[in-house]
C-alpha positions as CSV (number, residue, x, y, z in Angstrom):
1,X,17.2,25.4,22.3
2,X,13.4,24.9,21.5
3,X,13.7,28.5,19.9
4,X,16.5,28.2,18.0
5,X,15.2,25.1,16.6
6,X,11.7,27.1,15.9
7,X,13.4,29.8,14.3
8,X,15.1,27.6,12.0
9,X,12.5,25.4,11.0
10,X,10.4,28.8,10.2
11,X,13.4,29.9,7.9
12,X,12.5,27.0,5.9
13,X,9.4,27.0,5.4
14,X,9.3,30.9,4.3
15,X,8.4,30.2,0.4
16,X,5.8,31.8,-1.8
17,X,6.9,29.0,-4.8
18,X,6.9,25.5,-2.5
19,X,4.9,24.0,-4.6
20,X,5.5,25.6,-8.0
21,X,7.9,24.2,-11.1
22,X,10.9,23.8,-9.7
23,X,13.5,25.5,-12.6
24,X,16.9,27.2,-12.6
25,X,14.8,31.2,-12.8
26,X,13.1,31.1,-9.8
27,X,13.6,34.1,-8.2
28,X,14.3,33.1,-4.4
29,X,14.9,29.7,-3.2
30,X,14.7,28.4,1.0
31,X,15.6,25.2,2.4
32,X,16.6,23.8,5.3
33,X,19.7,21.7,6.2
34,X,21.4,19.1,8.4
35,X,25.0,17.4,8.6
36,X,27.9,16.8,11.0
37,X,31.3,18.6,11.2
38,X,34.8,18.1,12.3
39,X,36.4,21.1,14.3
40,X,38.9,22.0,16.6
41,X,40.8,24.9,17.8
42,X,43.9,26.1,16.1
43,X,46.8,28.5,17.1
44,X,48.6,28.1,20.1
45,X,48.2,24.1,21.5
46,X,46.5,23.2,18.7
47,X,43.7,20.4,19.7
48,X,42.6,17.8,17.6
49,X,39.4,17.2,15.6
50,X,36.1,16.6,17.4
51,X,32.7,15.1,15.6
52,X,30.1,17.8,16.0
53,X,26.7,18.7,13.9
54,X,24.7,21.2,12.5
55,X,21.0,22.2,11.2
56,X,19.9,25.1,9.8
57,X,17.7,27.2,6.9
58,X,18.6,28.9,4.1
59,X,17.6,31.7,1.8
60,X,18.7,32.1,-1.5
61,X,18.5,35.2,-3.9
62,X,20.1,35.3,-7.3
63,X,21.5,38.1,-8.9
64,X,21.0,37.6,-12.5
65,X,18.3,35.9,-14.1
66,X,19.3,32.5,-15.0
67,X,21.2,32.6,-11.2
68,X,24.6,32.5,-12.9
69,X,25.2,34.3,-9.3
70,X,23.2,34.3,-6.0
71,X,24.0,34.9,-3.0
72,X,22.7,32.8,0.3
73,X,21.8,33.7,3.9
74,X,21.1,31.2,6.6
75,X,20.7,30.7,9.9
76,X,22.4,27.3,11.9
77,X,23.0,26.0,14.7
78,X,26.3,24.0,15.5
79,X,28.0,22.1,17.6
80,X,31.5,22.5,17.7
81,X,34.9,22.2,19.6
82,X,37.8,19.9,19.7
83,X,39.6,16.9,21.6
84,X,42.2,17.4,23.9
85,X,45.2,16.9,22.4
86,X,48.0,14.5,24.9
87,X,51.3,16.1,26.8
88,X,53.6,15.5,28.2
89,X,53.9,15.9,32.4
90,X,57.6,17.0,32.8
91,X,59.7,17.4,36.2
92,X,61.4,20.3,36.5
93,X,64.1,19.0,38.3
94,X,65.2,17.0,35.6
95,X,63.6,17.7,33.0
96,X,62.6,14.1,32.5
97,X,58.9,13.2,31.5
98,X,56.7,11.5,34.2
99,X,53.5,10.6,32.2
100,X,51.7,11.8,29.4
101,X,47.6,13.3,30.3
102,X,45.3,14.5,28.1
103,X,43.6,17.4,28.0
104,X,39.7,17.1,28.7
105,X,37.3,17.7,25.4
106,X,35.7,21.3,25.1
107,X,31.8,21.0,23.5
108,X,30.5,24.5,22.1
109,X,27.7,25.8,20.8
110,X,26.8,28.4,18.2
111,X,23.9,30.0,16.3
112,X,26.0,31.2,13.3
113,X,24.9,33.5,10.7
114,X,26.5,32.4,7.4
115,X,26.0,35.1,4.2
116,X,27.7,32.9,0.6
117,X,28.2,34.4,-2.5
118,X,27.1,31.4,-5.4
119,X,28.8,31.1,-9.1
120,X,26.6,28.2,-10.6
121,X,29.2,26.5,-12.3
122,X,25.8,24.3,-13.8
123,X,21.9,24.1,-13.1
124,X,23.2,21.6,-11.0
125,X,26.6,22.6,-9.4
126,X,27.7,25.9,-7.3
127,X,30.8,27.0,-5.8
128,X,30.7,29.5,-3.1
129,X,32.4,32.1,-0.6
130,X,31.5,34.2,1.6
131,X,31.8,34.5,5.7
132,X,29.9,34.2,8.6
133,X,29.1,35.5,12.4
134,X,28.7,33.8,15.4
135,X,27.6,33.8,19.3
136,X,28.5,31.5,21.7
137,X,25.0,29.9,23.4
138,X,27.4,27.8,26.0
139,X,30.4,25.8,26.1
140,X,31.1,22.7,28.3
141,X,34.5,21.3,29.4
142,X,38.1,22.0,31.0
143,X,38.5,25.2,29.0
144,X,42.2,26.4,28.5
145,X,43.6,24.7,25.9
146,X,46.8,27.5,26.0
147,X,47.5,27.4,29.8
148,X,47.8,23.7,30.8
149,X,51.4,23.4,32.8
150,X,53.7,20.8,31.4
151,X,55.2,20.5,35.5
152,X,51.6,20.8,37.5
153,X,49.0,18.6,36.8
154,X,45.8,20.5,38.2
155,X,45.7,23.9,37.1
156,X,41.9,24.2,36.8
157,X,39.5,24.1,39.1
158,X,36.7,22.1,36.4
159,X,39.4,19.2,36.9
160,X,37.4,16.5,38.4
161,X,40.4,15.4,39.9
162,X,41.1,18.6,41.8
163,X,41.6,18.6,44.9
164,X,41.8,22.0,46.7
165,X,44.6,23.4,47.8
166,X,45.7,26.7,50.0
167,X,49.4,26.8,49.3
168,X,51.4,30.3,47.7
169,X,51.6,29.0,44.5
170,X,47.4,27.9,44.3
171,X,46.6,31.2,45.6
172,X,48.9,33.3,42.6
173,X,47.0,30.9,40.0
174,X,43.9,31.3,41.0
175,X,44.0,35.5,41.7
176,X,45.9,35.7,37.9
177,X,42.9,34.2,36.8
178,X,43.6,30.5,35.4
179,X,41.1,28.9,37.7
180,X,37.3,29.1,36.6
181,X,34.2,27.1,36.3
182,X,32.7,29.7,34.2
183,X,33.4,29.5,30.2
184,X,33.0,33.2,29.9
185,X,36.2,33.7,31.9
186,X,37.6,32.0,28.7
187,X,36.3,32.7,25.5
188,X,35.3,35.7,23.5
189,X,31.6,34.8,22.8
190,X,31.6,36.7,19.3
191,X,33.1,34.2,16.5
192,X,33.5,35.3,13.1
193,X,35.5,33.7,9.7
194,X,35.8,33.0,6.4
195,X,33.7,30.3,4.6
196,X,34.6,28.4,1.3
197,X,32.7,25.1,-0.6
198,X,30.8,23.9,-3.3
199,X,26.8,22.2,-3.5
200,X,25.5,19.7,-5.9
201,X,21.6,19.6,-6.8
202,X,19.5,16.7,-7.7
203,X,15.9,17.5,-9.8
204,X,14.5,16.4,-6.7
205,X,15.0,19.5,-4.6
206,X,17.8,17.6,-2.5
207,X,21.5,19.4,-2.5
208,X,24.5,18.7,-0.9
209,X,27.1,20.7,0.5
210,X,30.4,21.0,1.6
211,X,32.2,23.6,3.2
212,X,35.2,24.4,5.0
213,X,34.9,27.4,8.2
214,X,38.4,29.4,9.0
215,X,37.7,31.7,11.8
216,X,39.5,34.6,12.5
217,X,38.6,35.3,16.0
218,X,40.9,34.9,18.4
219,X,38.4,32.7,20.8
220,X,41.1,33.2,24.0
221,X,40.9,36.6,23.8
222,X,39.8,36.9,27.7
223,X,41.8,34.7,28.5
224,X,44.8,35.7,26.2
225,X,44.7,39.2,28.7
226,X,45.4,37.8,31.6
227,X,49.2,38.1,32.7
228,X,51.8,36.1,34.3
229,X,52.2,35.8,38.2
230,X,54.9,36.5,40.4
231,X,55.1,36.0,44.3
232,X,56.9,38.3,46.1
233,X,58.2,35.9,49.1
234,X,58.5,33.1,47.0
235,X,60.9,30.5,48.2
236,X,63.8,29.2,45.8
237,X,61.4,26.0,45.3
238,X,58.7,27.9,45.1
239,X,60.2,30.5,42.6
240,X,61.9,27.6,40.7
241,X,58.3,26.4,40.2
242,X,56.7,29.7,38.9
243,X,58.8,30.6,36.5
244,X,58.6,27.3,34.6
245,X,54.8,28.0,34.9
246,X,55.4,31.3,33.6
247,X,57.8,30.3,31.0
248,X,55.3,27.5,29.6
249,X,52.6,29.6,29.7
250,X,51.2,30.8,26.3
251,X,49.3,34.1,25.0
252,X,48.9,32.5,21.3
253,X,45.7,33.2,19.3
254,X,43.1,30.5,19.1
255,X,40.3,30.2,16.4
256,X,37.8,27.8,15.5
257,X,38.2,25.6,12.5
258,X,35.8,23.2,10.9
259,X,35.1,21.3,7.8
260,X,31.3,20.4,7.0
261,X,28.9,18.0,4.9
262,X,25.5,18.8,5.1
263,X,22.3,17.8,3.1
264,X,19.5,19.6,2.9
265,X,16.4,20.2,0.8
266,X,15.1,23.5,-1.3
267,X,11.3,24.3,-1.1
């Protein structure tokens, strides 16, 4: 963490011009910024919108000589993931529901590399698009947001609630693979998307910004490989119960999502 932030905070302060005139031909700008975000994960069991944050510096080059067009590098660190979204617990017997639980929150955390392409609309006013890569540092939380069972309520070992069992059907869950402590079991650490937004300038070297992520990794796609279970002596119960599991189960691409407001301030 105490490097990322170093590395950051070194991005910003990169600038041969700090401290001269500040007009619109300078020939490369750096700054640093700061603001929060709302993401979650989409696709699939789509999970609702969690607060996060982001900080970061930037580097900006133009391409003409009034900076018409420029294009921007930077390097941030966020804080992402989503709220677990409510569901319904079902018996399969009757297909009546018995409660609703929620799915625990998922934190993540990313060192993104953002690359924007700038039309400035004004001295003062820039749209932008562009995209951005990603690696996952760590992630925190009951993971699968795509293979939570609508008819058993602990499917995951990181359920605080869990109590172990050494039945058939605990065994065929845990050897397909939907019962880890580990995040990587989960998520493709490689995140990648499209970026879209505009920034406003003041005189004062302050900006403003506001951007929108679409990712188009699928973030499950570990986790999307795994396949359905069977057990070969199953009772009728038993069987009954598994293929509702394997029924309910789902394979659906996941990506990340997130809409941003940061401020910053150009050197």
């Amino acid at each position: 963490m105490k490097k990322i932030l170093l590395s950051i905070a070194f991005l910003g302060l990169l600038t041969t011009n700090s401290f001269a005139q500040r007009n619109h031909r300078n020939l490369i700008e750096t700054g640093i910024k700061i603001g929060g975000n709302m993401s979650r994960l989409t696709g699939g069991n789509t999970q609702d919108f969690k607060p996060g944050l982001q900080i970061g510096g930037t580097i900006e080059v133009p391409l003409s000589f009034y900076k018409k067009f420029a294009v921007q590098a930077e390097l941030q660190y966020a804080v992402q993931g989503y709220k677990g979204a409510e569901y319904d617990q079902i018996d399969i017997n009757t297909d009546e529901v018995t409660e609703t639980l929620k799915l625990e929150d998922v934190t993540m955390h990313y060192l993104y590399l953002p690359i924007t392409f700038k039309y400035y609309a004004s001295k003062n006013f820039s749209v932008e698009l562009g995209g951005q890569v990603g690696y996952m540092l760590h992630a925190k939380g009951q993971f699968d947001a795509n293979k939570y069972n609508t008819a058993r309520e602990y499917m995951y070992l990181t359920d605080p609630r869990y109590v172990a069992s050494y039945s058939q059907l605990d065994k065929a869950v845990f050897e397909a693979g939907y019962r880890s402590k580990d995040y990587e079991d989960y998520y493709e650490k490689l995140d990648y998307g499209i970026t879209a937004g505009f920034s406003y300038y003041a005189e004062s070297g302050l900006f403003f910004n506001f951007r929108y992520y679409m990712g188009l990794q699928d973030i499950y796609k570990i986790d999307n490989d795994y396949q359905k279970f069977t057990i070969p002596d199953a009772t009728d119960e038993l069987l009954k119960e598994v293929n509702y599991m394997n029924d309910n189960l789902k394979f659906a691409k996941m990506t990340n999502t997130s809409v941003q407001l940061s401020v910053g301030y150009k050197f």
